[in-house]
N, C-alpha and C positions, 0 to 999 in steps of 0.2 A: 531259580527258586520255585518250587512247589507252592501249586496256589489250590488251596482247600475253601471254598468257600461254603460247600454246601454237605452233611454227614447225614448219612441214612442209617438209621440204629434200629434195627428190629428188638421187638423185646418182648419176650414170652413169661414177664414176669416172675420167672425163675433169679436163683441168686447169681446165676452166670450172666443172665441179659443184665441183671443190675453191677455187675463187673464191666460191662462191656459200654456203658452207658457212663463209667465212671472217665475212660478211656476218652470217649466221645465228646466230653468236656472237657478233660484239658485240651484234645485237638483244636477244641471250640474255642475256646479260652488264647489258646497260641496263635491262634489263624484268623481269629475273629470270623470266625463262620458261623452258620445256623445249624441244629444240630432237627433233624426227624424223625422222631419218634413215632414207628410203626409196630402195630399190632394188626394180626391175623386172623382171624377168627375164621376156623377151618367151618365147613358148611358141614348141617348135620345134613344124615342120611336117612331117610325114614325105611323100615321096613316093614311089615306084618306085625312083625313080633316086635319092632321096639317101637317105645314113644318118649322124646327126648320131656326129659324134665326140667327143661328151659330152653328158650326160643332163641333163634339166634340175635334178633333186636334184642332180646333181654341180654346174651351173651357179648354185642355189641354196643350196649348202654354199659353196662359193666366194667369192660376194658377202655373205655372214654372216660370215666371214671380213676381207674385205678392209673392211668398214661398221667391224668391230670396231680395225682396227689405224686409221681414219682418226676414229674418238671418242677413244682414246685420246690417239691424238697431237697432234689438230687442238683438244681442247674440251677446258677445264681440267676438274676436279672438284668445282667450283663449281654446274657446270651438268649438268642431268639432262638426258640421252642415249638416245632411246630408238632403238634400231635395228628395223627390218621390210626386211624379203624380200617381196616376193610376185609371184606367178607370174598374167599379164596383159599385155593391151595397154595400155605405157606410160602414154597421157591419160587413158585410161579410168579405172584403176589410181592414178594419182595423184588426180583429182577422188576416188574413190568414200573412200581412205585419210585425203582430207581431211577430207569427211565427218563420216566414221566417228571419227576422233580427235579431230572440234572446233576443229580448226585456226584458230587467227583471223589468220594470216598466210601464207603461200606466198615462199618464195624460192629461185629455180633458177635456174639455169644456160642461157645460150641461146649457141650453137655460130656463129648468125651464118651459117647456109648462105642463098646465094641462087641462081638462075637453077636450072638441068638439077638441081644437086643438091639444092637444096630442094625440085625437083618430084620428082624420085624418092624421095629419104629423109625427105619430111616435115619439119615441125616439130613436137616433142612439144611444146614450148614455148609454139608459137603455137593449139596445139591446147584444151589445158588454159586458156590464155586464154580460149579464148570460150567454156569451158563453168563453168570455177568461178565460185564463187560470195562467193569470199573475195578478200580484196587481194593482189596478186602485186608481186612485186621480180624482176626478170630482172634478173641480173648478166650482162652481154657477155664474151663471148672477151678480146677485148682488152683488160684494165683496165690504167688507168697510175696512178701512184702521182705525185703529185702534194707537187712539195716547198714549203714556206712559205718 
């Protein structure tokens, strides 16, 4: 048997990571594991010409914030919730978190971009795919709920 004890959930706060986090409790739920709730906050860039309109500690107070109101609401009291912030490039960031906390499962969210806009804004998704090293669950934008 399959021993899950530890779920790495990245969540970008979109309605797909909150699909993907819905997923990540019942794992939790079934396995009696911990579920981690990671959030990214990409580094701004400064140039000449641009001046960001909030700091990344403000962008990083923020999603500490918003990670806390979606454990609360989303994940009974059953299940141990660990929240992390951290300041990086998203795949990177996610591989190095998995890592580091012993992840034995990955389950995220994927947005479903293709043509011009997958080539300009990437896949974080698809990224962290070919570098982890762990099992991943990509839950889709579209999920339908299916009646018996």
């Amino acid at each position: 048997m399959i021993s899950i004890k530890k779920i790495l959930c990245p969540v970008d706060f979109s309605e797909v990571s909150h699909n993907a986090i819905r997923y990540a409790k019942e794992f939790a739920c079934a396995m009696n594991a911990e579920i981690i709730l990671l959030h990214v906050v990409e580094p701004i860039t400064m140039t000449a010409e641009t001046v960001p309109y909030v700091s990344e500690a403000e962008l990083e107070r923020n999603a500490k914030e918003e990670l806390a109101a979606i454990a609360n609401k989303e994940c009974p009291s059953t299940i141990t919730v660990k929240q992390l912030v951290k300041i990086g490039i998203a795949p990177d960031t996610i591989i190095k978190v998995a890592e580091q906390e012993d992840a034995d499962i990955l389950i995220m969210g994927s947005h479903g971009r293709t043509g011009l806009t997958r080539l300009l804004l990437g896949s974080v998704t698809e990224a962290v795919m070919r570098q982890a090293k762990l099992p991943i669950l990509v839950v889709k934008q579209e999920e339908k709920e299916f009646v018996k």
